[in-house]
C-alpha positions as CSV (number, residue, x, y, z in Angstrom):
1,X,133.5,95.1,88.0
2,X,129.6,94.3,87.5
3,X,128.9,94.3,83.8
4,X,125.8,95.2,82.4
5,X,124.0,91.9,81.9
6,X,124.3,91.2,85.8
7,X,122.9,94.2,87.2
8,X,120.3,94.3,89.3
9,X,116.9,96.5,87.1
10,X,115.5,98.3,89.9
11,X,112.7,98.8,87.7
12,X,110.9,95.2,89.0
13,X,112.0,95.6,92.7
14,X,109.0,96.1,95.4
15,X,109.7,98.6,98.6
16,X,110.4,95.1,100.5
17,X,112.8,93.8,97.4
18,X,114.5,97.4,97.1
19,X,114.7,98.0,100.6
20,X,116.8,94.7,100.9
21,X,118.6,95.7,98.1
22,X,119.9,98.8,99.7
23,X,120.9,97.0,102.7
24,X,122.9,94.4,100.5
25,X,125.0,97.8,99.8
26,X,125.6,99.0,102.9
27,X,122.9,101.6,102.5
28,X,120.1,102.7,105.2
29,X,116.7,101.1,103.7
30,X,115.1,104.7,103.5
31,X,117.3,105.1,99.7
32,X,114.6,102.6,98.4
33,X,111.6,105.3,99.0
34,X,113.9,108.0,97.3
35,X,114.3,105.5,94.4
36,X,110.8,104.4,94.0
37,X,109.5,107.9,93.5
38,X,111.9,108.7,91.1
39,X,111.5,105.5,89.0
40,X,107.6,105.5,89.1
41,X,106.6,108.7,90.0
42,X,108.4,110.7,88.1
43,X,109.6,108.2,85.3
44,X,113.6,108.6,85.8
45,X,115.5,106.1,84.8
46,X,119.4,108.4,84.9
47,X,120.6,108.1,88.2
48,X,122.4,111.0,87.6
49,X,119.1,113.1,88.0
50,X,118.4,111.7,91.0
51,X,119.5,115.3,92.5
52,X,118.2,114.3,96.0
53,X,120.5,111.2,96.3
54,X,124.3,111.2,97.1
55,X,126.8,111.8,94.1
56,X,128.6,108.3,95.8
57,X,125.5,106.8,95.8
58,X,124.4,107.2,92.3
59,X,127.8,106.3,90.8
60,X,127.7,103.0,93.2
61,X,124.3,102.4,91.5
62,X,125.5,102.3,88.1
63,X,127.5,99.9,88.6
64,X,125.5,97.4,90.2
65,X,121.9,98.5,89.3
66,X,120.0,100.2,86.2
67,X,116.4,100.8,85.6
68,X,115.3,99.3,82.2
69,X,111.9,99.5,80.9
70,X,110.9,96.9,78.0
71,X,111.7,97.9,74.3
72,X,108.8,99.7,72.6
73,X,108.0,98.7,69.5
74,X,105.7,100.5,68.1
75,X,103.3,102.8,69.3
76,X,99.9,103.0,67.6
77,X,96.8,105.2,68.1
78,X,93.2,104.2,67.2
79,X,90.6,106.7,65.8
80,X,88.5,106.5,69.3
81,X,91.6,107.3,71.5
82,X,92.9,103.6,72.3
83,X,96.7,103.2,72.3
84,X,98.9,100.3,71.7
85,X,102.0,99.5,72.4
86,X,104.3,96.4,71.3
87,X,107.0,96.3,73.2
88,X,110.2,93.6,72.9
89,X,110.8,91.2,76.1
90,X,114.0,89.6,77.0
91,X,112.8,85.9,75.4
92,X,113.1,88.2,71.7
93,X,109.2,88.4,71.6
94,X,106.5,90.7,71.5
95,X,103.8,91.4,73.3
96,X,100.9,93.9,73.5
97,X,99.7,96.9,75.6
98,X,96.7,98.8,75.3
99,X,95.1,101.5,76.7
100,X,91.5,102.7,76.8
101,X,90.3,106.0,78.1
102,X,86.9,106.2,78.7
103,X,84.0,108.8,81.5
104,X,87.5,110.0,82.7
105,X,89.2,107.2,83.1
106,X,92.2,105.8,81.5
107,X,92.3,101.5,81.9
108,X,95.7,99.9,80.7
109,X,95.4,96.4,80.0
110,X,98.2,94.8,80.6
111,X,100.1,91.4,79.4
112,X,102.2,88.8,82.0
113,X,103.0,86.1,79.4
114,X,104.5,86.5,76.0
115,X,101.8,84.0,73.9
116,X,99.3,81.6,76.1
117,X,99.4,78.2,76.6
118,X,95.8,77.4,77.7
119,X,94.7,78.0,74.0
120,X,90.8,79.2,74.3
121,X,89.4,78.9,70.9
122,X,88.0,82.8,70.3
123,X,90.9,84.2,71.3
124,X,94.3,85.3,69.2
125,X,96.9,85.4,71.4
126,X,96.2,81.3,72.1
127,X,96.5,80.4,68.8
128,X,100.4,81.8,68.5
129,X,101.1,79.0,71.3
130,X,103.1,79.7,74.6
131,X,106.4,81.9,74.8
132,X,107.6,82.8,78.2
133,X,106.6,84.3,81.3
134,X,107.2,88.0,82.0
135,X,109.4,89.5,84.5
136,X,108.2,92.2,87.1
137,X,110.3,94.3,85.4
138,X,108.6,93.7,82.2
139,X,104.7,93.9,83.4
140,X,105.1,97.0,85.9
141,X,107.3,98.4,82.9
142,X,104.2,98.9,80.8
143,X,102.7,100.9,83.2
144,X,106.0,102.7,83.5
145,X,106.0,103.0,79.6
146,X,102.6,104.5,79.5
147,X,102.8,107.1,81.9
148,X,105.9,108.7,80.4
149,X,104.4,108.1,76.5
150,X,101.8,110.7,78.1
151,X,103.9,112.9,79.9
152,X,101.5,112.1,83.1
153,X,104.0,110.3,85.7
154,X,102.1,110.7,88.7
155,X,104.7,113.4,90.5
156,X,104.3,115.7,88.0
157,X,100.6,115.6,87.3
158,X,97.8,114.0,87.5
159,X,98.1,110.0,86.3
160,X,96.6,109.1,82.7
161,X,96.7,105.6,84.1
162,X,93.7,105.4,86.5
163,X,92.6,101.6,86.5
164,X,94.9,98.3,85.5
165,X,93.5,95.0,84.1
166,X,95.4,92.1,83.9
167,X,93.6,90.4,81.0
168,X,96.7,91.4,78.1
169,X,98.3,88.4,76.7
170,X,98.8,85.0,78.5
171,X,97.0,83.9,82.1
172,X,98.4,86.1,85.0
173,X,97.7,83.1,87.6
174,X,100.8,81.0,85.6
175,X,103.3,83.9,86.2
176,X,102.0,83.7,89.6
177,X,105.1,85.5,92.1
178,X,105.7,88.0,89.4
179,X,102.2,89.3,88.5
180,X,101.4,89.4,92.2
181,X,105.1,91.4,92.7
182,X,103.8,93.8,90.0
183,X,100.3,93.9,91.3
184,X,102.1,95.4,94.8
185,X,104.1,98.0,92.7
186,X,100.6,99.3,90.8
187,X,99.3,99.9,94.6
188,X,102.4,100.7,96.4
189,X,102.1,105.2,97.5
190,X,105.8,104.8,96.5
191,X,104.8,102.9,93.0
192,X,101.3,104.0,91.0
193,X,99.2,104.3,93.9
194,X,96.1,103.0,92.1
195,X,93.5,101.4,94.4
196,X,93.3,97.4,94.8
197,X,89.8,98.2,93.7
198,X,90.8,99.7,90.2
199,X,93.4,96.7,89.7
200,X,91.8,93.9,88.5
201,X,93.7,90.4,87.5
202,X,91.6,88.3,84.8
203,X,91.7,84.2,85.1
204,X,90.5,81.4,82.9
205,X,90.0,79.5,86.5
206,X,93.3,78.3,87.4
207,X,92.1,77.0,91.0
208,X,94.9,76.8,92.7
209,X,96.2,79.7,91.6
210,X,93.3,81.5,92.6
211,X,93.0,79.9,96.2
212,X,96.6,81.3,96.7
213,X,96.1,84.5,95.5
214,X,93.8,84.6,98.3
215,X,96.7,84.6,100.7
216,X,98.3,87.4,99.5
217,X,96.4,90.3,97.9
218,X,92.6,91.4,98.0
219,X,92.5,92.7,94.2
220,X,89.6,92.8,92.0
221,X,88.8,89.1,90.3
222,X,87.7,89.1,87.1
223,X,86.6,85.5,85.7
224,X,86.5,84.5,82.1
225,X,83.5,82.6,82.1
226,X,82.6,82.1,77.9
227,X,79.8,79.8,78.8
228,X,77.5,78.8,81.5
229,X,77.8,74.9,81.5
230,X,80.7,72.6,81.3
231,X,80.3,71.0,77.5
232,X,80.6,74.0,76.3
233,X,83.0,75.4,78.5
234,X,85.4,72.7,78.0
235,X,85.3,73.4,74.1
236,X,86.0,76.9,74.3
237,X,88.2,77.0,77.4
238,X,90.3,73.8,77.6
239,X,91.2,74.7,81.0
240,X,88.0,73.5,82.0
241,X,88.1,69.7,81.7
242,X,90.5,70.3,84.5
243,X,88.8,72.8,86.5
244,X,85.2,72.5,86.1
245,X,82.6,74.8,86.8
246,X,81.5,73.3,90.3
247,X,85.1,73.4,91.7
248,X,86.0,76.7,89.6
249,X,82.8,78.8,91.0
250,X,82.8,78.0,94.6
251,X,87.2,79.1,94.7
252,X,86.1,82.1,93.2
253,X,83.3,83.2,95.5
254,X,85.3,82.4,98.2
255,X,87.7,84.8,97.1
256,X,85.7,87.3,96.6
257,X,84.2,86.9,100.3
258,X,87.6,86.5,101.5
259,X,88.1,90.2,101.1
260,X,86.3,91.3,103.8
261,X,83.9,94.1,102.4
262,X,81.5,93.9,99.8
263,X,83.2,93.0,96.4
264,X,82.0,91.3,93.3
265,X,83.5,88.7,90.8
266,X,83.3,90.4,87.0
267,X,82.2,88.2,85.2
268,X,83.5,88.2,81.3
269,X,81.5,86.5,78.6
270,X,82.5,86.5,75.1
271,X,79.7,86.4,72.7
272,X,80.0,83.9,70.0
273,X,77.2,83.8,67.3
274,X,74.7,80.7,67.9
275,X,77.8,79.0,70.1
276,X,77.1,80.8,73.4
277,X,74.6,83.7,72.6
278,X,71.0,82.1,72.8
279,X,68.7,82.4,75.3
280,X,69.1,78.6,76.7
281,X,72.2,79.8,77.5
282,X,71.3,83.2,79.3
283,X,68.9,81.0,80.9
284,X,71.9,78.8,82.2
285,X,73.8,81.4,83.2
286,X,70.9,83.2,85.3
287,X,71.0,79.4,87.4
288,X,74.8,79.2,87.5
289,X,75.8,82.3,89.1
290,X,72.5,82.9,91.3
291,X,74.9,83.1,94.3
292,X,77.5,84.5,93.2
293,X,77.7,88.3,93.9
294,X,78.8,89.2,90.5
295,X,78.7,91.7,87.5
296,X,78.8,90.4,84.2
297,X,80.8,91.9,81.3
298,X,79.3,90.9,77.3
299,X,82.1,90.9,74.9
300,X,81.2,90.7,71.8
301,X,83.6,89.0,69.5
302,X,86.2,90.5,68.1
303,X,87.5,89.3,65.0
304,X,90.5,87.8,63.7
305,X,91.5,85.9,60.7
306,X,90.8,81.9,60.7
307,X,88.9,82.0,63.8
308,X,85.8,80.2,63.0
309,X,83.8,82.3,64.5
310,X,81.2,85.2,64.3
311,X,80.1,88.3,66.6
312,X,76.5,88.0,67.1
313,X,73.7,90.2,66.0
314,X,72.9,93.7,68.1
315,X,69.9,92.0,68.3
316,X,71.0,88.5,69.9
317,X,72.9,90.6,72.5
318,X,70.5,92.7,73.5
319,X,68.4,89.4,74.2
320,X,70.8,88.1,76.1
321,X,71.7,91.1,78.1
322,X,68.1,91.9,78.5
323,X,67.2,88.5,80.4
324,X,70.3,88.9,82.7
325,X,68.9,92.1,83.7
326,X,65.2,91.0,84.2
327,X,67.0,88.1,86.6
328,X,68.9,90.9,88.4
329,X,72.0,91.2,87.2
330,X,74.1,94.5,86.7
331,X,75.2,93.6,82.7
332,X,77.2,95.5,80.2
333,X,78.0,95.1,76.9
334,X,81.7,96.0,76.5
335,X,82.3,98.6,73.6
336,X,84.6,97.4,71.2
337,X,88.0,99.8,71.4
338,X,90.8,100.2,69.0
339,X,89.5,97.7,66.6
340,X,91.4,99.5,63.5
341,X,94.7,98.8,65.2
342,X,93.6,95.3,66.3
343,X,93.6,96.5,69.8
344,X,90.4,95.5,70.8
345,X,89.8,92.2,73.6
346,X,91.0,88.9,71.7
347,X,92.9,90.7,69.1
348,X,96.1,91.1,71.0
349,X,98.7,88.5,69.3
350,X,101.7,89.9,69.4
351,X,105.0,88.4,68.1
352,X,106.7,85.0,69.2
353,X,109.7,83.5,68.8
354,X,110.4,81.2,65.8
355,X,108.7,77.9,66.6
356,X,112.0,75.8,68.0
357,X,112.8,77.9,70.5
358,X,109.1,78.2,71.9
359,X,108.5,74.7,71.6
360,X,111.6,74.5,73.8
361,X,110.0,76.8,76.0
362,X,106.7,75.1,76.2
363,X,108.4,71.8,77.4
364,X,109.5,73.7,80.5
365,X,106.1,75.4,81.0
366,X,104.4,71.9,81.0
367,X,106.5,71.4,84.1
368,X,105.8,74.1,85.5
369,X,102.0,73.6,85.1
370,X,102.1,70.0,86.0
371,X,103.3,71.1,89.7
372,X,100.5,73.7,89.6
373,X,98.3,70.8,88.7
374,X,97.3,73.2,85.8
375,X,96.2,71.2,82.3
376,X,97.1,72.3,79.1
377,X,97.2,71.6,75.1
378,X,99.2,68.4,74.1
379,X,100.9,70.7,71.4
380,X,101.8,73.8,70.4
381,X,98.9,75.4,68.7
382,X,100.5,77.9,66.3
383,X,101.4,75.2,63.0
């Protein structure tokens, strides 16, 4: 008999994945529509109230199957609305969740790595060093978690979860199969339904990565930019002294025109007070991206204990912001969200495992990222 700890979590399975699946069973490949709607539309995860599938079905199910959802945590809510979860992964971390409603709609920003190994210097999550990847089950499960913590699974009403952004903890192009797996779920009729132009995966420029994602979905691409020249770049973004700026750009615009309708790159840029915030460098960035259809996000800085840096004056950004818009360039400034409960872009951190284990785990990530041809730190970064 199939005990727990071997069966298969329907939970992470695409239509394609389920569908073989079902004919593993025995079963006609039509079950795998009946499941999917009542996993993700309607948030089931009892086969027994699965009332349109056969009583001999569902008990096969539970013995080879379930539908497990990542362990929540904790749930917190900020003052302006924000949630956050931290939910429990199978590694024994943590990782974080949030979501941001906002002009009607509701943006969940999602995590695909327990910690991050490419250690950018602004941002929280790097500094706790590099866990492990997520499974499907574990990304698309915080979508899942969501909708039912609002009560809005999308086949009973209308979804709370209108837009997803890959830019949680850890870079989506190093969990490459499973982010893109999860990604198909998110736009899947039978999954969330949410357009490929309301997903949007964030990368610090993983090149490769990004080349291949090419190949297999036409999502939004978001680019974590930080600076607009490569000295600079490489301090704040160590991924850069591997992929810089004039190899990084050109993968990502052709991306972008690889999609065959007229899409933009997003551009993030986290504001760091007289480190990336003065006009030499808005002046920079104006010459960088000139061909590059593009809109470009200002973060300020959020932040965190130990960090070293500042945010920058209202003033300074609206400098900065105002000669991107003289050049032509649609600019915002991101609204900082859910900073009481540490929710808000570079806060999320989470909770690793005790360093022995990780640093066992970051041996076998270095492998991994020496086949992508992906640097990263020579050490773990949390002490």
């Amino acid at each position: 008999m199939t005990n727990a700890t071997s069966k298969t979590n329907l939970l992470g399975l695409t239509q394609q994945k389920l569908e073989a699946f079902f004919e593993q069973l025995g079963e006609k490949r039509f079950r795998a529509g009946q499941i999917m709607k009542w996993i993700h539309h309607y948030g089931v995860d009892n086969f027994d109230e699965m009332t349109n599938v056969s009583k001999v079905l569902r008990e096969k199910l539970k013995v080879c199957a379930e539908i497990r959802g990542p362990e929540v945590v904790s749930e917190d809510i900020s003052r302006d609305g924000t949630r956050k979860w931290v939910v429990r992964v199978a590694s024994g971390s943590c990782v974080e969740t949030v979501y941001i409603p906002q002009n009607g709609r509701g943006t969940l920003c999602v995590s695909s790595q327990a910690g991050c190994a490419l250690d950018c210097s602004f941002c929280s999550t790097g500094k706790q060093g590099f866990n492990s990847d997520l499974s499907v089950a574990e990304i698309i499960g915080q979508v899942w978690i969501a909708n039912k913590s609002f009560g809005s699974v999308p086949g009973t009403m209308d979804r709370a979860v209108t837009n997803v952004v890959m830019m949680g903890m850890g870079e989506p192009l190093l969990n490459f199969d499973n982010v893109v797996d999860s990604m198909l779920l998110m736009m899947d009729d039978l999954g969330y339904g949410i357009s490929k132009r309301k997903v949007t995966l964030s990368t610090s420029g993983v090149v490769p990565m990004i080349e291949k994602l090419g190949e297999v979905t036409d999502v939004a691409l978001a680019l974590s930019l930080h600076a607009p020249n490569n000295a600079l770049r490489s301090q704040l973004v160590p991924l850069n002294k591997k992929y810089p700026l004039e190899v990084l750009l050109p993968a990502c615009k052709k991306y972008i025109s690889g999609l065959g309708e007229k899409r933009s790159l997003t551009i993030e840029y986290t504001m760091l007070k007289d480190v990336n915030d003065l006009p030499e460098h808005a002046a920079e960035m104006i010459e960088l991206l000139r061909d590059i259809p593009c809109k470009i996000n200002l973060i300020p800085f959020n932040p965190f204990p130990h960090s070293g840096y500042e945010r920058p004056s209202n003033n300074a950004i609206r400098r900065f912001q105002d000669m991107l818009h003289q050049a032509g360039y649609n600019v915002t400034v991101r609204t900082p969200r859910g900073e009481d409960i540490d929710a808000a872009c570079g806060q999320l951190v989470g909770q690793v495992m005790d360093r022995t284990r990780r640093s066992e785990r970051y041996i076998a990530v270095r492998q991994l990222a020496v086949e992508a041809e992906v640097v990263l730190p020579l050490r773990d970064s949390n002490p």
